[in-house]
N, C-alpha and C positions, 0 to 999 in steps of 0.2 A: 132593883140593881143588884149584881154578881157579890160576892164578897172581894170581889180583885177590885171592882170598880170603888166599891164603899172604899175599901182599904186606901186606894192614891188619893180618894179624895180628903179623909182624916189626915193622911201623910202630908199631902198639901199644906191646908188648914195648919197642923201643926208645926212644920216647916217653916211657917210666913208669917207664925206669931212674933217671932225675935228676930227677923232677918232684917237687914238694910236691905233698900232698894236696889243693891249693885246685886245683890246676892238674890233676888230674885229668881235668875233664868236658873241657878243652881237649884236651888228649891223647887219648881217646876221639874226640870228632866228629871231629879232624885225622883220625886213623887211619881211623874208618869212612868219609870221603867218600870213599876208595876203592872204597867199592863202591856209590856215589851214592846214598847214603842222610845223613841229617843225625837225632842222636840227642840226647837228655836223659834226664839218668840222675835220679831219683826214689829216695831211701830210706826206709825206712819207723820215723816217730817211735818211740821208747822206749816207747809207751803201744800200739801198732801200729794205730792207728785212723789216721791220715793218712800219706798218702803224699808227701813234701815236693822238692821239686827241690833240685839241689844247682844253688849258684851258676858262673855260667859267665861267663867276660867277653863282653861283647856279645851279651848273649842276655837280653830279659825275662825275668824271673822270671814265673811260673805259681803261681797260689794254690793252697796243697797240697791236694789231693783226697781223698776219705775211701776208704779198703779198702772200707766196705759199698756198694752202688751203682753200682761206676763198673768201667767195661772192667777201667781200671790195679788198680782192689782185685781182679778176678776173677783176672785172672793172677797176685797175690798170690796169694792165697788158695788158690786150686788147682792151683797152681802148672804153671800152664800158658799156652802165647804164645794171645792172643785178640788177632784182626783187628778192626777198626773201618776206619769211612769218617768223610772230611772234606770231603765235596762229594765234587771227580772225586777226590780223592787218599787213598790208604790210610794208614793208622799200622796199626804192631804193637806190640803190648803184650809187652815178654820178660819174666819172671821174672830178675830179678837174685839170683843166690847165690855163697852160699861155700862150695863143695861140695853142699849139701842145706839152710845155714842163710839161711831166705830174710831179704835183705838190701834189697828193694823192687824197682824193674821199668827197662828200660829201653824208653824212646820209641823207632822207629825211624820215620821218614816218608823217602820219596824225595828227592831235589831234582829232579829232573825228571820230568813223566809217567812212569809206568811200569806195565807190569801187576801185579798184587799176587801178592807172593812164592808161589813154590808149596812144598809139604811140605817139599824137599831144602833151600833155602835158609832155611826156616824153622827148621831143626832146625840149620845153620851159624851163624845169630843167636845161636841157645840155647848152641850152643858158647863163642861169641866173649863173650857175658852173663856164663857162667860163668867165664870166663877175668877179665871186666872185676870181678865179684865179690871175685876172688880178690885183684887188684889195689888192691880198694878196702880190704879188710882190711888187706893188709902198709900202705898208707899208714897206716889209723886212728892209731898210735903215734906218728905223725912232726909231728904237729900237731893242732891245736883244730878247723880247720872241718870236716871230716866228722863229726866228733862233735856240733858245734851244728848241724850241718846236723837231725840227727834230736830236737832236742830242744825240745818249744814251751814251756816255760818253765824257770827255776833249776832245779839239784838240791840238796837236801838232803847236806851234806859224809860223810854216813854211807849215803848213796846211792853216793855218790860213790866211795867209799874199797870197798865191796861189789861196784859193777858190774866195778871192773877185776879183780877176783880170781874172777869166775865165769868158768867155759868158757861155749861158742858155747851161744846156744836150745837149738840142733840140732844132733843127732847121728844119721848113720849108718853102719851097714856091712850086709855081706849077709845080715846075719841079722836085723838089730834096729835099730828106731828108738828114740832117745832124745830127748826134750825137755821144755822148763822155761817157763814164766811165771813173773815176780817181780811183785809187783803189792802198794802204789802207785808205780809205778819210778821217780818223783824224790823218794820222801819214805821210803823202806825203812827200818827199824830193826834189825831182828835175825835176818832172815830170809835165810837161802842155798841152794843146791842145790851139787851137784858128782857126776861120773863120774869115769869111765876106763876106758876099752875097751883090754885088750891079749890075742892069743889068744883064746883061747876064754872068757875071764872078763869079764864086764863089771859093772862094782862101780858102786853106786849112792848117793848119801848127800841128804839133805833133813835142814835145819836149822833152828830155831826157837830164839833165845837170849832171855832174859828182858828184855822193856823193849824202850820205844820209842825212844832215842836212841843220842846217839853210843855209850856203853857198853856197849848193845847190842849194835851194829856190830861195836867191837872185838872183845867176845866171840866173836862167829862167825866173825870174822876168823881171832882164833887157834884157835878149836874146827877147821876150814878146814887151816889150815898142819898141825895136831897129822894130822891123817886123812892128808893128803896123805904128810905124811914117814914116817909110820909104813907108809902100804901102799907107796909106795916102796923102804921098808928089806925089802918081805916080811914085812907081818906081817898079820893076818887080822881080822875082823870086831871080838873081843873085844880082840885088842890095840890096834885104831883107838880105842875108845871108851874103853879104858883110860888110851892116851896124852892123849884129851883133856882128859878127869878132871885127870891132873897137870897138864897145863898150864895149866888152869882156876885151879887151886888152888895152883899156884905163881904165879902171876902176879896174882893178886884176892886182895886181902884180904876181901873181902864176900862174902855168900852167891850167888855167878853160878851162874846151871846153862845149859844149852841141852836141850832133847826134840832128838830127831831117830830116823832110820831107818835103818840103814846096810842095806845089800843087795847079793848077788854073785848075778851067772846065768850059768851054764853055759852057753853058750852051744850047745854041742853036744848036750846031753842034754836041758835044758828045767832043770836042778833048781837049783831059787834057796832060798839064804839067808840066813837076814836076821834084824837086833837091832834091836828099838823100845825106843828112853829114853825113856821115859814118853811117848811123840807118838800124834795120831791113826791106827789101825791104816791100812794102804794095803787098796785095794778089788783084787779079782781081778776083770777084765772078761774074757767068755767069750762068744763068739756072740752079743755086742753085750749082753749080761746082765752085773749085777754078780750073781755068783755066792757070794761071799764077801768078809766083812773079812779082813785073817790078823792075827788078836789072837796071835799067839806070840812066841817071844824077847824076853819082856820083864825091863826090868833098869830100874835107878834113872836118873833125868835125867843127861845130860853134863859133868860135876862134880862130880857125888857122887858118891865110889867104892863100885863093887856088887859083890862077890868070886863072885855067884854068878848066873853070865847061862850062860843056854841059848842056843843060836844053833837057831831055830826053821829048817823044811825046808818047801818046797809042789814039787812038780812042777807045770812047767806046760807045757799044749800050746801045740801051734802055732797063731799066731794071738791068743794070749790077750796083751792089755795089762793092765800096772799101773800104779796110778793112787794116787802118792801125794801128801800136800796139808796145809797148815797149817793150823791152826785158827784163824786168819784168815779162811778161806773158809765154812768152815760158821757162825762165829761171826758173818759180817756180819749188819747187822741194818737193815731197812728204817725208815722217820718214825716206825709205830708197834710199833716194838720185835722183829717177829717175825724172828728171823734163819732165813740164807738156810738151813740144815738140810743133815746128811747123804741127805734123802728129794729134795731138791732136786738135792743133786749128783748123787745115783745115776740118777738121770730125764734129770739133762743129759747124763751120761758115757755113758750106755745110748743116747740120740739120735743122739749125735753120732758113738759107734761105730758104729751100724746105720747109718747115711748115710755112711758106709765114706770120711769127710773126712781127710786128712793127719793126724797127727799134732798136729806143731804149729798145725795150723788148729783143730781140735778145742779143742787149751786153749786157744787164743785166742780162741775162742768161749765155752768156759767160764766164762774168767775175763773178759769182758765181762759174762756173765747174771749175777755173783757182783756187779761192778760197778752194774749196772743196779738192783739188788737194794739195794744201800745208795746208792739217790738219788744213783747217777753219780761219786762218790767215794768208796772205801776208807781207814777208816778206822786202820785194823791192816794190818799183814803177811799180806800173801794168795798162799801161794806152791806150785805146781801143777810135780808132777814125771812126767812119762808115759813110761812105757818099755811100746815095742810088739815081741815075740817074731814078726815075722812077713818071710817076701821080700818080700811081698806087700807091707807096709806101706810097704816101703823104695820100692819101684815107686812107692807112693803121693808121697813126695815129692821125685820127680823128673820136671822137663818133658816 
């Protein structure tokens, strides 16, 4: 690397030691005029349809732009830098991320004439993105505007209290892609996901608790803590779902249950297993086919104690994604009544496999057609959890 390039990246770094999160995009543009360029950093709303500018001192604000149609969504989406022109002068479109969870794009334009970037320096942007990603993250804790930056209206206080206890979208390593839609993301009720990748194991959980409100919420809150501490202490599929049961039942007087699906994959061998409490079966996707539900491991909803659960087995190959989902999603239901159906999902999951799209591009398109499907509002808890077995996939979402 140039001494110009070292140079904005130390500027950076050093920049974003003592900054508040507002002070970010300033920090950024100071650091990048070293390499005569001037940027805007864009993240992408809760709902991931618009792409919204973060605020900058002295700088117009730019009306957020949508992901479908525009350069800035294609570089979203496919996570890849796309050039545009502005007259004589070029913009680059970068994929903004956090390791793999894409976080929306940054602007790059010259300040003076210049030829447009070739491959080398294009792929030192995608570095520097990656870097400014990461940066954006450790602020989010530190304060409110990076957080209203992405959001175009209230949230719901049981949105609210959910969003900070999930992990990233996205998840990668060298073997496997993981990621999640939560959806209506400012009005959620009782809906969760959660992982955990260590070694060779990667453990999976989707949750659905009873009811649309705060109660809701809590419930999956602690259903959430029970899985977590339990597979921390080392303990396995049956003892996760066990501990959530007492927790449930020590802490409600009322009849609370939660469905869910708890899941571990081998990561080395292919061989996954898995316990469904009473939830919609997940689909095996295979050479862009759903192949199969896997109806096994079933045991009583998460609060009812079941003394007698199977932990159900599938081998899977390489390449195969699964595709688990609430019944929120199949249940929505359009003006005249028909909901959107597992024959609907399986058509979109099989589409959007075969057009070999990212991961989390994939469910974000999904759970757009699921949206779309109940007249542009969800109604219920609509929540989409994809875990892809492939190197392949992982290549998919990286610039």
């Amino acid at each position: 690397m140039t001494d110009a390039w070292f140079e904005a990246t130390a500027d950076l770094l050093y920049r974003t030691q003592q900054t508040r999160g507002d002070q970010l995009p300033v920090a950024v543009t100071a650091a990048m005029r070293r390499l005569g360029v001037r940027t805007t950093l864009f993240l992408v709303d809760q709902e991931q349809q618009m792409l919204r500018m973060l605020p900058q001192a002295g700088a117009a604000m730019v009306d957020p732009m949508p992901v479908e149609g525009t350069l800035a969504g294609r570089a979203f989406s496919v996570v890849e830098t796309v050039i545009g022109r502005d007259g004589a002068d070029w913009r680059l479109w970068v994929p903004l991320l956090d390791g793999t969870d894409r976080l929306g794009v940054m602007e790059i334009r010259p300040l003076e004439p210049a030829p447009p970037p070739h491959p080398e320096q294009c792929g030192r942007y995608e570095l520097l993105a990656n870097l400014i990603g990461h940066l954006t993250v450790i602020h989010l804790p530190h304060g409110d505007m990076l957080v209203q930056a992405r959001r175009s209206r209230p949230m719901s206080v049981t949105s609210e209290l959910l969003w900070r206890l999930l992990p990233p979208l996205t998840f990668t390593c060298q073997e496997m892609v993981i990621s999640a839609v939560l959806e209506p993301c400012y009005e959620v009720g009782g809906d969760a996901f959660d992982y955990a990748v260590d070694g060779s194991l990667a453990r999976m959980a989707i949750l659905d608790a009873t009811g649309h409100d705060l109660s809701a919420g809590v419930t999956c809150s602690v259903g959430l803590a029970a899985i977590r501490a339990t597979r921390r202490d080392g303990g396995g599929l049956c003892a996760m779902g066990r501990a959530v049961d007492a927790a449930i039942a020590s802490q409600f007087a009322d009849a609370r249950f939660a469905t869910a699906v708890l899941a571990e994959l081998d990561l080395a061998s292919g061989r996954l297993r898995y316990v469904n409490a009473g939830h919609p079966p997940p689909l095996l996707i295979r050479d862009g086919k759903v192949v199969r539900t896997l109806d096994g491991g079933r045991r009583l909803p998460l609060g009812v104690a079941d003394a007698g659960v199977d932990v159900a087995e599938e081998l899977l190959q390489p390449g195969d994604r699964l595709l688990m989902y609430t019944d929120g999603v199949t249940e929505a239901h359009d003006s005249a009544g028909n909901v959107f159906g597992l024959d609907r999902l399986t058509d979109h999951a099989e589409r959007n496999a075969a057009a070999g799209l990212p991961a989390p591009e994939s469910l974000r398109r999904l759970s757009n057609a699921v949206r779309r499907h109940q007249y542009g509002e969800l109604h219920d808890d609509a929540t989409l959890l994809l875990m892809e077995w492939s190197s392949a996939a992982v290549e998919r979402t990286l610039p």
